[in-house]
N, C-alpha and C positions, 0 to 999 in steps of 0.2 A: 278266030276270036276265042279267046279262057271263056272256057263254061262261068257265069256268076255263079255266085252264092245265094239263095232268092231272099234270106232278109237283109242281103244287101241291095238286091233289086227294090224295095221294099222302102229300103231305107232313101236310098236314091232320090225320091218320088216325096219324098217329106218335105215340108212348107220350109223348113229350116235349112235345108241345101241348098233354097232359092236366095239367100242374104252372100252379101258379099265378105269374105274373108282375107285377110293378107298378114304375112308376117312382119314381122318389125321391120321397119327400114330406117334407118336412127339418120340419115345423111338430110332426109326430109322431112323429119319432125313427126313419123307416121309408128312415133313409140306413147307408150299412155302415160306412164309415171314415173320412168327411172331412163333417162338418157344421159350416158356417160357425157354427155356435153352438157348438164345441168351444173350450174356452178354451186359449190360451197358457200355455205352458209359463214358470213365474214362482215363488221360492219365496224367502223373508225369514226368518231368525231372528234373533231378537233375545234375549241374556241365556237361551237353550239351547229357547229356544221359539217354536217354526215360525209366525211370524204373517203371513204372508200365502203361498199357494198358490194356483197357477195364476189368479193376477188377484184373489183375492179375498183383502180381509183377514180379521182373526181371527173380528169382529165379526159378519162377514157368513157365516161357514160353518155348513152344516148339517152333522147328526150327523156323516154318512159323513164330511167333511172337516174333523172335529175328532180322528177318530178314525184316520183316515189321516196327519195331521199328528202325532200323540201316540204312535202305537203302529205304525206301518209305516216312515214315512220315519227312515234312519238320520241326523240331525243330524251326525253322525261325518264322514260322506262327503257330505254332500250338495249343499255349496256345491261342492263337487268335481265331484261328477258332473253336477251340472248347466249348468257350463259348457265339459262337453265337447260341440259341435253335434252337432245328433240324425244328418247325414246322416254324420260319420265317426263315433260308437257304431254306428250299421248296418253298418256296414263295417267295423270292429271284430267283430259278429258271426258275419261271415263271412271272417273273415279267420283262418286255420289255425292264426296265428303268437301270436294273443292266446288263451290260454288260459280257458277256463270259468272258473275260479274268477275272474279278474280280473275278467271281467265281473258275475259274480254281488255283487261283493263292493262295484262301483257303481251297479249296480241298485237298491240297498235307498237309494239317497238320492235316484232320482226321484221326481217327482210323475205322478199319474193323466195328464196333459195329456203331460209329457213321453216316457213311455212309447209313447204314440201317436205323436209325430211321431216315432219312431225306426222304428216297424213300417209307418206310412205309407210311407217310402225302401225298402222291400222288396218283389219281386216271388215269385212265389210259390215257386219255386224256389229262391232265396235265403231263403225262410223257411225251407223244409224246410231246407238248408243250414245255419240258427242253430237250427233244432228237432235235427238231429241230432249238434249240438255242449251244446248246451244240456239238453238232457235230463238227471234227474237218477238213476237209474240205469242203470249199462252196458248189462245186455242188456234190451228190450225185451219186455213180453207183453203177457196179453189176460186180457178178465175176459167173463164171460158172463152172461144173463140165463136163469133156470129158472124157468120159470111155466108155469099152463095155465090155461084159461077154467074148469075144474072144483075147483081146487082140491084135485085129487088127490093124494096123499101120493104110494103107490107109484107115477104118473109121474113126483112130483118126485124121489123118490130114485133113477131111473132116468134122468132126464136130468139129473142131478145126475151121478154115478159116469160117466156118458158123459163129459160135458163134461170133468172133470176129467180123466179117460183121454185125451180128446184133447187136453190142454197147457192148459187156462184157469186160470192160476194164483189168478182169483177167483170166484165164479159171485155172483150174487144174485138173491134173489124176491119179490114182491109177492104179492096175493092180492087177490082178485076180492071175497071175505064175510070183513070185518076181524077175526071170532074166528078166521079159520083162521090167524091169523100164526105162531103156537106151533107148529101141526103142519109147516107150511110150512117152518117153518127147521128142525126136527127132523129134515126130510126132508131138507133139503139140506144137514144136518150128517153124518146116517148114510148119504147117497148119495156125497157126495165124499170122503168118507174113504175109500171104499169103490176108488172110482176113482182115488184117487192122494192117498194123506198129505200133509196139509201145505195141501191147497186150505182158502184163507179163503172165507167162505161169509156172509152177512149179510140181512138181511127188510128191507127198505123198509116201513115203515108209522108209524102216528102214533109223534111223536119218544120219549113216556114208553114206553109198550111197548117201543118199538125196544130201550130204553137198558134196559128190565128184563130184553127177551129176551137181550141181549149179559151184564148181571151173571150170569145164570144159566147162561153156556155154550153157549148153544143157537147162537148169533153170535158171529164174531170182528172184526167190523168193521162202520163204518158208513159214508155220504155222501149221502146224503138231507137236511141239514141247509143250505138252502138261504138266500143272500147274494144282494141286487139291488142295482142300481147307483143308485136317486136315494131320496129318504128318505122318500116319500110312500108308494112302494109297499114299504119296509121296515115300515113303521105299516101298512099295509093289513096285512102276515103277522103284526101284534101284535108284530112282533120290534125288536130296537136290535141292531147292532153290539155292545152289550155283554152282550145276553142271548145272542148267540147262543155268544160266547167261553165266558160259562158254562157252558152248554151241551155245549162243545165239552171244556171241564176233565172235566164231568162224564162225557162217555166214557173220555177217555184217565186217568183216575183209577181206571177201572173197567177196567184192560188190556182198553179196544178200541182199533185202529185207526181211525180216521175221518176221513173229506176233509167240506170244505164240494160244495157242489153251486152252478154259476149255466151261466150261457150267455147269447150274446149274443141280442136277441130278448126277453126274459122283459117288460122296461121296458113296450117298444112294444104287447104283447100286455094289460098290465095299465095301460095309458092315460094316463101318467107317464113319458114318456121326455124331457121337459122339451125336446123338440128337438134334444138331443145324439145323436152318432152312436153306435150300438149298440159300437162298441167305444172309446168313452170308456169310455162305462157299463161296461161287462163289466173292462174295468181298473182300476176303481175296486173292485169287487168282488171282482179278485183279490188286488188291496194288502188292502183289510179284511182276507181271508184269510188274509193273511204277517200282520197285525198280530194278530191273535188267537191267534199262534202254530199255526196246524194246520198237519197236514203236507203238505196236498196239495187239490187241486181238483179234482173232475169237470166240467170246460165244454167246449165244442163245441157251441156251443147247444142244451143239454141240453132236452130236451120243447118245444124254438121252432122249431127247424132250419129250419120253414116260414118264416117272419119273413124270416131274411139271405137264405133259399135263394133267396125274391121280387124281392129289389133287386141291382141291380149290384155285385158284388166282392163279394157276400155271403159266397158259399163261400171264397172268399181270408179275409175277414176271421174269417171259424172257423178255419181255421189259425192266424189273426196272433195270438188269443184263446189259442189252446194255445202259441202259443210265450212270450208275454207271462208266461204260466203258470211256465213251467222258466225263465224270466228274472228269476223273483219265488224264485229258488230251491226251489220246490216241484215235488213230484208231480203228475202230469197223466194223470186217466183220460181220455183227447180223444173225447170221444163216439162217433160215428160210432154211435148205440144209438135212436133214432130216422129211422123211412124219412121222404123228403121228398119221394120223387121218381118218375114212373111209367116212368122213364127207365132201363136198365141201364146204358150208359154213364155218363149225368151219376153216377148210384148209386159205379158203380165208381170213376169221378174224384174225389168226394169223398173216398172213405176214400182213395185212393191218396195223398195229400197226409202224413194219419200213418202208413199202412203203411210206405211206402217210406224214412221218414229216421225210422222208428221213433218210439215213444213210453212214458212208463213203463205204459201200459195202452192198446192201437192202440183196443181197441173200450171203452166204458165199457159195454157190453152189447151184445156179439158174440147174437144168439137161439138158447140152447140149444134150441128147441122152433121148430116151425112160425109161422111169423107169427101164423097164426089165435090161436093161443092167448099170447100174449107179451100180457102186462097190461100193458107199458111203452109200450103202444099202438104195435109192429112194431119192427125193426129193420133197418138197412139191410142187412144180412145174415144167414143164416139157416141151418138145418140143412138143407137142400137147396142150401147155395150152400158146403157143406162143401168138395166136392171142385173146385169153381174157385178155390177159396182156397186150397188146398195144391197146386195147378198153380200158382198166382200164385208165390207161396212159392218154387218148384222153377222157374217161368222166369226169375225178376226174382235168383234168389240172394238172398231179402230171409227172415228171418226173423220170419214175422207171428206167433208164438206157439204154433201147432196143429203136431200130430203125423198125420203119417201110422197108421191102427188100418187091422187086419179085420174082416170082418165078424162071423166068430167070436170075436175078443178083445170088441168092445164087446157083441156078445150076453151072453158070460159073464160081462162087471161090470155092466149093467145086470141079469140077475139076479139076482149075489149080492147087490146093493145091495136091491132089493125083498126080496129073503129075508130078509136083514137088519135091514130096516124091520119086514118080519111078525115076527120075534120080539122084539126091541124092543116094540111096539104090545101085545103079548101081557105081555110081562112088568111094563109101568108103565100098564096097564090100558086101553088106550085098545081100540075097537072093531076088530075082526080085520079082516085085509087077509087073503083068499081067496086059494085056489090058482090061481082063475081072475084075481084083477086081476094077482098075481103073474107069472102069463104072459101077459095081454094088457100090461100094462108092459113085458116082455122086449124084444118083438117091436111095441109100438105107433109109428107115425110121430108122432100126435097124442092130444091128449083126444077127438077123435073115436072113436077105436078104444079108450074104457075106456066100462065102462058107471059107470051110477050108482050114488054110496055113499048112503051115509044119511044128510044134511048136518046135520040137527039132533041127533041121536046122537051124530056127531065134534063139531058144537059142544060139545053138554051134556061129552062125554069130555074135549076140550083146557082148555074152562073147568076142569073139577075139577083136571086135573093143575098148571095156573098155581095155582088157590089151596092145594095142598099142600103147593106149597114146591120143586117139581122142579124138578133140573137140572141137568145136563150128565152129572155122575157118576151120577146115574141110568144114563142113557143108558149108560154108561160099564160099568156090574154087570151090566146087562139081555146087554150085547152080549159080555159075558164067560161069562156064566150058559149063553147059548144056543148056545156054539160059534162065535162071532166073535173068537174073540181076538186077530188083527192090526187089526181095526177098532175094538175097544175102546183098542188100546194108542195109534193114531193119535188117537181123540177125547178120550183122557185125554194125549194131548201138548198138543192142541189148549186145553185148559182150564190145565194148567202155563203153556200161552203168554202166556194172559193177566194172569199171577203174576209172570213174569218179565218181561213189556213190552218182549221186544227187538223184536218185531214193529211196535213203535209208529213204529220211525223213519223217516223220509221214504225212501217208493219200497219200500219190505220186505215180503217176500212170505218164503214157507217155501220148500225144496227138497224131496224125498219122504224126508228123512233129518232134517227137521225144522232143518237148516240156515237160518237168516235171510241174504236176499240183500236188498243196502237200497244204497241212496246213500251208507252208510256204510262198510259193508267191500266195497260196487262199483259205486265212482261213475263216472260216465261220464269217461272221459277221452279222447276225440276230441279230435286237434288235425291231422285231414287223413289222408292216403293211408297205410296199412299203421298205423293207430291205433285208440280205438275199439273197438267190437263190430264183429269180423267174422265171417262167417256161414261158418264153413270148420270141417275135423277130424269130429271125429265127429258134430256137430250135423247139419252138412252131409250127411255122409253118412245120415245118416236119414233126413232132409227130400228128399231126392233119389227117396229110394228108395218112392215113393207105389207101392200096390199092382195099380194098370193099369199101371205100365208093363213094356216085355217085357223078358226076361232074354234078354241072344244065346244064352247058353249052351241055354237049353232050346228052343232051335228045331232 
């Protein structure tokens, strides 16, 4: 055996040798932003109807490109827009002098192909630069994930009421055994209220449930309703472009909020990427999304991150994806809610991409909970990366979304929100939650530190409560009855919200006073230096003031 080199032996052994690498392989889609199989930017109307796009005409389009053509591309603008060259629109983006709205307003008349050759012209810094003009509302936050490998209520409604205490203007849960979806968002209904009024809260699970649990109160939003870029693997999910619009009426009919879901990667992973480069694909799938009218997208390579993270310009082209996003006029959770990588740095430079030039949601799932227990299978950041995140925040002057807490403040809404839960539970009959899970929740890092419920008991209980008829104002009497009456008044705001539907609009989150903040009363308006969200006044000063650091005065 060749003698090594020892800081290659050295090198070997590094966190970063452990991720997966490969070079291009353009025949299956396993290239990031430039596949000689990407077609040319090309578009024909004739007599108010789009026939031929990017090279192909009418005759030869599949679903996605009958339905991109009919229901996305604006007609209006679009012989317009498309003869402005991709390399000055890119530089139009970053250019201070041309305003958001101009650009949004020829955007809707690109095609899928020409979308790419504009983000192609950008380096990555000049994306953030058109991500933090283009965004579509002013200030930027975070949404979190609340899960645990047990299925615990009183963890969920404890790291529920945390998370919202620490700034996650949305949290959302999964579940490991699919009848727990009911208690699961119960929990993260009476935990975040608990933590801070106004938090949207939402269940990932099969799409009918999802949409019963939302009519019912128990959920204020969805995005789990997932859009892929080529038409073979939209038929492998049973779905059309037009099922899934329905779909999508049928929440926002039902006052929920909801984004579609894609990410680049998804094609490649399910063996239909047709040879096209992951962010053809993914741009095609956010035009669907503008044409079905929703408000907004979760991508960043949502559940693929491994896919782009493999090939060159990967990580660049998950930014290009989320800016493509707020280019399409919509809301942008930018992922960064799946790990990819055994790397801390590569870790940290990925999200640094939407942290720093902002985004309408930096994390599509920030991990309320330990990795271990995160059903969205990990997240690039975590409850133990809490306090490098608010140093980040406090070096960079960037507002990632989190609050500086104590340790005493989040003890005492993680409790009251478990208390909360226990009389609740008590009063719409589900199985008691114990003094003892009530304080191992207080004080737990993980579902390691809960013991075991009854799992078959909480099924038989949550089954009965779905078929009674419960919901939300339940919850609502229960938490008035038992001496919660600032958390009954926030979950009966939270159920008017759904009545009144101002929450629906693109980018709209509550404030703790039930105020809607949206792209409509606070759109982003960057146009350069002293413009914009800036992170100064009182915000500033909070964010500053993390609780290590020292006070002169008291030395």
């Amino acid at each position: 055996m060749a003698k090594r080199q020892k800081r290659f032996l050295v090198l070997a052994d590094r966190p970063v040798n452990k991720d997966g690498f490969i070079k291009e392989w353009v025949d299956v889609g396993l290239v990031a932003m430039d596949s000689p199989n990407d077609p040319k930017p090309s578009i024909r109307i004739e007599n108010g109807v789009v026939t031929e796009l990017d090279g192909k005409r009418r005759n030869e389009f599949d679903m996605l490109d009958y339905f991109i053509a009919d229901h996305c591309v604006d007609k209006s603008v679009a012989e317009e827009a498309m003869a402005i060259e991709s390399l000055k629109f890119a530089r139009m983006l970053v250019d201070i002098n041309v305003p958001r709205a101009e650009l949004v307003r020829l955007s809707v008349g690109f095609t899928p192909a020409k979308v790419v050759s504009i983000l192609r012209e950008l380096n990555v810094v000049e994306l953030m630069m058109a991500m933090q003009k283009m965004r579509s509302r002013k200030p930027p936050m975070n949404q979190a994930h609340i899960t645990n490998l047990k299925d615990a209520a009183p963890l969920l409604a404890a790291d529920a009421a945390e998370a919202a205490y620490r700034g996650f203007a949305e949290i959302e849960t999964t579940v490991g055994v699919g009848r727990y979806a009911p208690m699961n968002a119960l929990a993260l209904l009476v935990g975040g209220q608990t933590g801070r009024p106004g938090v949207l809260s939402q269940c990932a699970v099969e799409e009918a449930l999802e949409l019963s649990m939302g009519m019912r109160g128990l959920t204020s939003y969805a995005e789990t309703v997932s859009v892929y870029g080529t038409e073979q693997v939209f038929i492998d999910g049973d779905d059309t472009p037009w099922s899934k619009s329905f779909l999508a009426s049928a929440y926002a009919s039902r006052g929920l909020k909801m984004r579609y879901t894609s990410g680049t990667g998804s094609e490649v992973q399910m063996g239909y990427a047709e040879g096209k480069s992951m962010l053809y694909l993914e741009v095609r799938c956010i035009m669907v999304t503008k044409g079905a009218g929703v408000q907004g997208l979760q991508n960043g390579s949502i559940s693929c991150i491994g896919v782009p993270g493999a090939v060159p310009a990967g990580i660049k082209t998950v930014l290009a994806e989320n800016v493509a996003t707020v280019l399409m006029d919509l809301e942008v959770a930018s992922g960064n809610d799946q790990t990819f990588t055994h790397s801390i740095e590569r870790n940290t430079a990925r999200m640094l991409m939407q942290f720093l030039p902002g985004t309408d949601f930096i994390f599509s799932g920030y991990a309320g909970e330990p990795n271990y227990d995160n059903m969205f299978a990990g997240s690039t950041h975590d409850v133990d990366d809490y306090d490098d995140y608010l140093v980040l925040q406090r070096d960079l002057q960037v507002d990632g979304g989190l609050n500086p807490v104590t340790e005493e403040g989040v003890i005492a809404v993680r409790n009251r929100a478990v208390r909360a839960l226990q009389a609740v539970f008590e009063e719409v009959g589900l199985p008691a939650i114990t003094d003892d899970e009530v304080e191992r929740a207080t004080y737990a890092h993980g579902s390691r530190d809960m013991g075991d419920r009854d799992v078959p008991e909480d099924l038989r209980a949550i089954d009965d409560f779905m078929k009674r008829g419960s919901t939300g104002l339940d919850i609502v009497r229960a938490l008035a009855k038992r001496g919660f009456p600032d958390i009954a008044a926030a979950v009966l705001e939270m159920q008017k919200g759904k009545v009144a539907g101002d929450y629906l609009q693109t980018s709209a989150v509550y404030t703790d006073k039930f105020e809607v903040v949206s792209s409509v009363n606070h759109p982003n308006d960057y146009q350069g230096p002293g413009t914009g969200y800036r992170l100064e006044g009182e915000r500033w000063e909070f964010l500053k003031n993390i609780p290590q650091a020292i006070d002169p005065e008291s030395i």
